[in-house]
OpenMM code with the backbone's topology and positions (N, CA, C; nanometers):
from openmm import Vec3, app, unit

residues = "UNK UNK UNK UNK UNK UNK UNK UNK UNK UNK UNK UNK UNK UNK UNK UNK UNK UNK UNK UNK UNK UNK UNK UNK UNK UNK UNK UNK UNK UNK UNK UNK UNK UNK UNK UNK UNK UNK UNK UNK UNK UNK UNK UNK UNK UNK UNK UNK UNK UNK UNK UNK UNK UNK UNK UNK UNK UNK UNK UNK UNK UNK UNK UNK UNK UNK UNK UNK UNK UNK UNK UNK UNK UNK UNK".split()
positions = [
    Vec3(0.0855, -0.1184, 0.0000),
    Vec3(0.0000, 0.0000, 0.0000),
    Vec3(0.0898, 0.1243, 0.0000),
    Vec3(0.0597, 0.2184, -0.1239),
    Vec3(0.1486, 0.3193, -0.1280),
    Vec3(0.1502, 0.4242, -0.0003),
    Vec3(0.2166, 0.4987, 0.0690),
    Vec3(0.2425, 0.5981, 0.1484),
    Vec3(0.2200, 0.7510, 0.0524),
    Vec3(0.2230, 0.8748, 0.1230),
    Vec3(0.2511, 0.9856, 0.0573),
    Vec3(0.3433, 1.0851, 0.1408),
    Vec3(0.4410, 1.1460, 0.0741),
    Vec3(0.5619, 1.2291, 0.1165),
    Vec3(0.5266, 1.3649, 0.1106),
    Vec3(0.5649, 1.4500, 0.1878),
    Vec3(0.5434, 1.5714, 0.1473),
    Vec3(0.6998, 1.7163, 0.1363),
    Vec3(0.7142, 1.7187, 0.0554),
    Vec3(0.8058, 1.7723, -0.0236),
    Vec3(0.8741, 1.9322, -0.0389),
    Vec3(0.9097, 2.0279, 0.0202),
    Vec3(0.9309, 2.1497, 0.0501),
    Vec3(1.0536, 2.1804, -0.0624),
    Vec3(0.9823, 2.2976, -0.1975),
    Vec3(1.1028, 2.3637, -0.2381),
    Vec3(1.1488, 2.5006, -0.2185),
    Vec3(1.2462, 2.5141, -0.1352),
    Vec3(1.3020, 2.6386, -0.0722),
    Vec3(1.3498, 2.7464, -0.1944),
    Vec3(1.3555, 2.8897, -0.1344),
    Vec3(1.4186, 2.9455, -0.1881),
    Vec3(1.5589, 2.9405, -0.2280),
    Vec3(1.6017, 2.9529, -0.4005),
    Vec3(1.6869, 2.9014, -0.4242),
    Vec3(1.7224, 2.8027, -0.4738),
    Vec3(1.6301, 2.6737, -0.4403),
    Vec3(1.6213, 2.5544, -0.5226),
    Vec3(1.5607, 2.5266, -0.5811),
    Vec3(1.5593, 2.4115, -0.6768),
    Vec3(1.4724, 2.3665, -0.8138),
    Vec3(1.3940, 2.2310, -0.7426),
    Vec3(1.4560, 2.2049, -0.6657),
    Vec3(1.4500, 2.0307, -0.6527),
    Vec3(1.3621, 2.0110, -0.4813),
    Vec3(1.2420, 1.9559, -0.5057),
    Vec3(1.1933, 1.9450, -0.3198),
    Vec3(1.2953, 1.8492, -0.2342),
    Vec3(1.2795, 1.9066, -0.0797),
    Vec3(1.3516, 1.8234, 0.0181),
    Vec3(1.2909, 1.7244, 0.0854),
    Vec3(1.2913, 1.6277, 0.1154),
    Vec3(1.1788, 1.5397, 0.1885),
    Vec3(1.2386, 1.4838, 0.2855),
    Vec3(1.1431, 1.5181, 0.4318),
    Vec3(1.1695, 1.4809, 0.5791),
    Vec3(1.1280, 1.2884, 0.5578),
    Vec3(1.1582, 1.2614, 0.6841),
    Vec3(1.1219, 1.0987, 0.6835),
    Vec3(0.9911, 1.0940, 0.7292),
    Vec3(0.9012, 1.1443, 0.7464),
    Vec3(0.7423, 1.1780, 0.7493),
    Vec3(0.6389, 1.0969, 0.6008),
    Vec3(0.5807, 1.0045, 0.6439),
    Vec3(0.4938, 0.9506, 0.5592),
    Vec3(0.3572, 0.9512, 0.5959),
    Vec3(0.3196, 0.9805, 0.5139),
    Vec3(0.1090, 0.9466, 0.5863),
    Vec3(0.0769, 0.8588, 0.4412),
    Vec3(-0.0640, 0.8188, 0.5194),
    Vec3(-0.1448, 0.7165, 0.4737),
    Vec3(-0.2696, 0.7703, 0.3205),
    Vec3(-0.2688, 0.8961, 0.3547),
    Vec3(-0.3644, 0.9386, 0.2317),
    Vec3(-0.2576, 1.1033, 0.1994),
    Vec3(-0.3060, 1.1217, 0.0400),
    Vec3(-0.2136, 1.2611, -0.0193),
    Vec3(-0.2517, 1.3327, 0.1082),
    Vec3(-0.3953, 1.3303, 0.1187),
    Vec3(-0.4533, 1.4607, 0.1464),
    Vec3(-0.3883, 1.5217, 0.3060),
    Vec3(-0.3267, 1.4146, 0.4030),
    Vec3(-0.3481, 1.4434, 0.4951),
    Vec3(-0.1735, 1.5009, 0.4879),
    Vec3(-0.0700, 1.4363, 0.4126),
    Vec3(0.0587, 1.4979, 0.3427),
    Vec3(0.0880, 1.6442, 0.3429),
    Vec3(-0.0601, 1.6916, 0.2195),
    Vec3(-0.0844, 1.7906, 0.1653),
    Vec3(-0.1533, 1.8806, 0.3131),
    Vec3(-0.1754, 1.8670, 0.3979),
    Vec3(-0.2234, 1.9337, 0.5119),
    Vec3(-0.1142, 1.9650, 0.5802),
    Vec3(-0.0292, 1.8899, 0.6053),
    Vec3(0.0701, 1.8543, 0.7057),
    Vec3(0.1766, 1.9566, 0.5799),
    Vec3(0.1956, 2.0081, 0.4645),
    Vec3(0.2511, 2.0656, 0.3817),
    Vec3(0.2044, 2.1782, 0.4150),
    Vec3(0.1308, 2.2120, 0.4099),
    Vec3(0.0756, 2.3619, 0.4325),
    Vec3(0.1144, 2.4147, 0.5512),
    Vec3(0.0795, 2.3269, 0.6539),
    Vec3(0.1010, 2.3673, 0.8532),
    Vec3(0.2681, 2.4130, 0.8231),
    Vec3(0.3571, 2.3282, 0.7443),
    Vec3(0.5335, 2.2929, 0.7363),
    Vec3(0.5283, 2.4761, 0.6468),
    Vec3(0.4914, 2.4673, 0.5450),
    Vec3(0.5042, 2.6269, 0.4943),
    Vec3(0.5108, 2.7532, 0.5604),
    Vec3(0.3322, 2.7625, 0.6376),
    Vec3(0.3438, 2.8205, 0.7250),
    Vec3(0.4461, 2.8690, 0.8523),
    Vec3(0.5108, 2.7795, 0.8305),
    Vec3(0.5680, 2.7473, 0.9852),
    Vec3(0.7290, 2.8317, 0.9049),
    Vec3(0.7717, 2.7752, 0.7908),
    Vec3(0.9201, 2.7646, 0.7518),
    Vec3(0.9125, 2.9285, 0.6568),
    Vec3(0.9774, 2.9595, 0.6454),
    Vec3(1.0044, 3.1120, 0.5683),
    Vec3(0.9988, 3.1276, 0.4397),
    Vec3(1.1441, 3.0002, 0.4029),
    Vec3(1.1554, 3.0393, 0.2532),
    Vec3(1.0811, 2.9159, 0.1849),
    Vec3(0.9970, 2.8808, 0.2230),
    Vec3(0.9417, 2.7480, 0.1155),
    Vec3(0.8396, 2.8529, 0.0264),
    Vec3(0.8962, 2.7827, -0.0767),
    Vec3(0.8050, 2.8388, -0.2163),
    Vec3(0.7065, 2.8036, -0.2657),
    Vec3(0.7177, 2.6372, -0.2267),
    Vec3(0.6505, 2.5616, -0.2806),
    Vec3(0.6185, 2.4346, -0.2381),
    Vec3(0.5242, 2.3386, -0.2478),
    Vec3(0.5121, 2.2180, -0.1121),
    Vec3(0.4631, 2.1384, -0.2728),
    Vec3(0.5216, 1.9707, -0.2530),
    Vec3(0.4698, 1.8948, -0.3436),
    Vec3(0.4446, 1.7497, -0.2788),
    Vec3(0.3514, 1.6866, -0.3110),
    Vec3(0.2857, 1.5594, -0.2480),
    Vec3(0.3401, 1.5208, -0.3283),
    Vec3(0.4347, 1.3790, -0.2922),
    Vec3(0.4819, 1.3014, -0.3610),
    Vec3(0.4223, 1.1412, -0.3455),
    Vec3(0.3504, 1.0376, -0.4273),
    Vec3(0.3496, 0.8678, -0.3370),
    Vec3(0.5077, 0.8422, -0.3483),
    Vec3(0.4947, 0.7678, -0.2322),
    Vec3(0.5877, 0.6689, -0.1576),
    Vec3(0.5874, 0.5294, -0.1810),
    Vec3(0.7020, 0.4349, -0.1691),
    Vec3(0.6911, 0.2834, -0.1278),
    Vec3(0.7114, 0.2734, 0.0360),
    Vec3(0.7349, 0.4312, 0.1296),
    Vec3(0.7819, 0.3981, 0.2295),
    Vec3(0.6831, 0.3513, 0.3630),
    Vec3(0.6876, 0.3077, 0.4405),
    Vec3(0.5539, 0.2711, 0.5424),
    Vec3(0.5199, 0.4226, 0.5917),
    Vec3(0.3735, 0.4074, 0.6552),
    Vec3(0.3170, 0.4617, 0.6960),
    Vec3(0.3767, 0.5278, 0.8417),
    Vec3(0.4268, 0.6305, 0.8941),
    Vec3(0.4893, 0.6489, 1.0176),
    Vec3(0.3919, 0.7501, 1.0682),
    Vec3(0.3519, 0.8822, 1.0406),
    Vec3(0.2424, 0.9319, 1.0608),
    Vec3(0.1332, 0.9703, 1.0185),
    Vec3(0.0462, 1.0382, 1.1224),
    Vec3(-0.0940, 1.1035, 1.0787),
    Vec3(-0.1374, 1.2282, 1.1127),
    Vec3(-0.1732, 1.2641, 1.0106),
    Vec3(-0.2141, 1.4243, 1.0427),
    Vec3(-0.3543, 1.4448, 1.0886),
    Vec3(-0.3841, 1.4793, 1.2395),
    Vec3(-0.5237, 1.4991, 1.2995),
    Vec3(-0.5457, 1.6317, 1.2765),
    Vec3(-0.6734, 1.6646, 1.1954),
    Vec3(-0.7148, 1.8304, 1.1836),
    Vec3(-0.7190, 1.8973, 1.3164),
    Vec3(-0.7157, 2.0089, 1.3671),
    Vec3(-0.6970, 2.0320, 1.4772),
    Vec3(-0.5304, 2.0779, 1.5787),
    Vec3(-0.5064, 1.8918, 1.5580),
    Vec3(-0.4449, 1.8643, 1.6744),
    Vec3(-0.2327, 1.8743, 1.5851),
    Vec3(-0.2560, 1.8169, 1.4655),
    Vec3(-0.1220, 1.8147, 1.4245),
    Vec3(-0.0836, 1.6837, 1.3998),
    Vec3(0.0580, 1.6691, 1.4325),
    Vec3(0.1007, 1.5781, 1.4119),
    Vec3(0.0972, 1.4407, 1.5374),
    Vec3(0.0809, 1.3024, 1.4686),
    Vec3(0.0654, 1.2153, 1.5530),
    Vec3(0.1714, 1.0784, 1.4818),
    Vec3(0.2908, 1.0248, 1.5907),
    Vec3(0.3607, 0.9384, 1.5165),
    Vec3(0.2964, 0.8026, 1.5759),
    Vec3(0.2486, 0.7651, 1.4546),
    Vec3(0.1630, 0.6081, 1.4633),
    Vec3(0.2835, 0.5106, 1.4610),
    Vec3(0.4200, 0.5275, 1.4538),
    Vec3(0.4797, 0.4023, 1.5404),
    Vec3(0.4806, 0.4173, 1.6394),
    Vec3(0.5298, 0.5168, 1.7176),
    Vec3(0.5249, 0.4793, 1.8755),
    Vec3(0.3897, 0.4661, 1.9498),
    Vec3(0.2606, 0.4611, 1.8929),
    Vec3(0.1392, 0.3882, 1.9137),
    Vec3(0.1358, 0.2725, 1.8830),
    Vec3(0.1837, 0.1894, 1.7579),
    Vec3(0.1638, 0.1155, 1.7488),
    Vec3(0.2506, -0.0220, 1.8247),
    Vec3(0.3843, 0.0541, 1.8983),
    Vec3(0.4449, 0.0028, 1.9660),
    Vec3(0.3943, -0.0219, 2.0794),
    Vec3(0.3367, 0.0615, 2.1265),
    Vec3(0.2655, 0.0453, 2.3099),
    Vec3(0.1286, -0.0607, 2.2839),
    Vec3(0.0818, -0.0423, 2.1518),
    Vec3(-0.0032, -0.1339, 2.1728),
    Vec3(-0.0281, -0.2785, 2.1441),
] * unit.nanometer
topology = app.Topology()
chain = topology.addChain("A")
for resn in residues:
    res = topology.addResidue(resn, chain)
    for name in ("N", "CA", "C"):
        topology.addAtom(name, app.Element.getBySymbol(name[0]), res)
């Protein structure tokens, strides 16, 4: 099951950077892209990329970020 990446191109570069952050649907990527923009100065530009990589988090509206391994570890 594919993952989705989310992708920051800074001022200055051509090419996006990608954190080790994966979610389970674009959309929640593409949320978690926007909050990362907001937050960072020079991003120009945010791109949802799919993944082969596992699923590590989830983006709760609201609340932010949530890392579903160390849940899935305790449980």
């Amino acid at each position: 099951m594919p993952s989705f990446k989310t992708g920051a191109v800074v001022r200055g570069e051509t090419k996006p950077v990608f954190n080790g952050l994966a979610f389970a649907t674009q959309d929640e990527a593409a949320k978690y892209g926007r909050d990362l923009a907001g937050r960072w100065m020079l991003v120009e530009r945010i791109v949802v990329e799919e993944s082969t990589d596992s699923v590590n988090y989830q983006w709760i509206d609201g609340v932010g970020l949530r890392d579903v391994t160390a849940t899935a570890a305790v449980n």
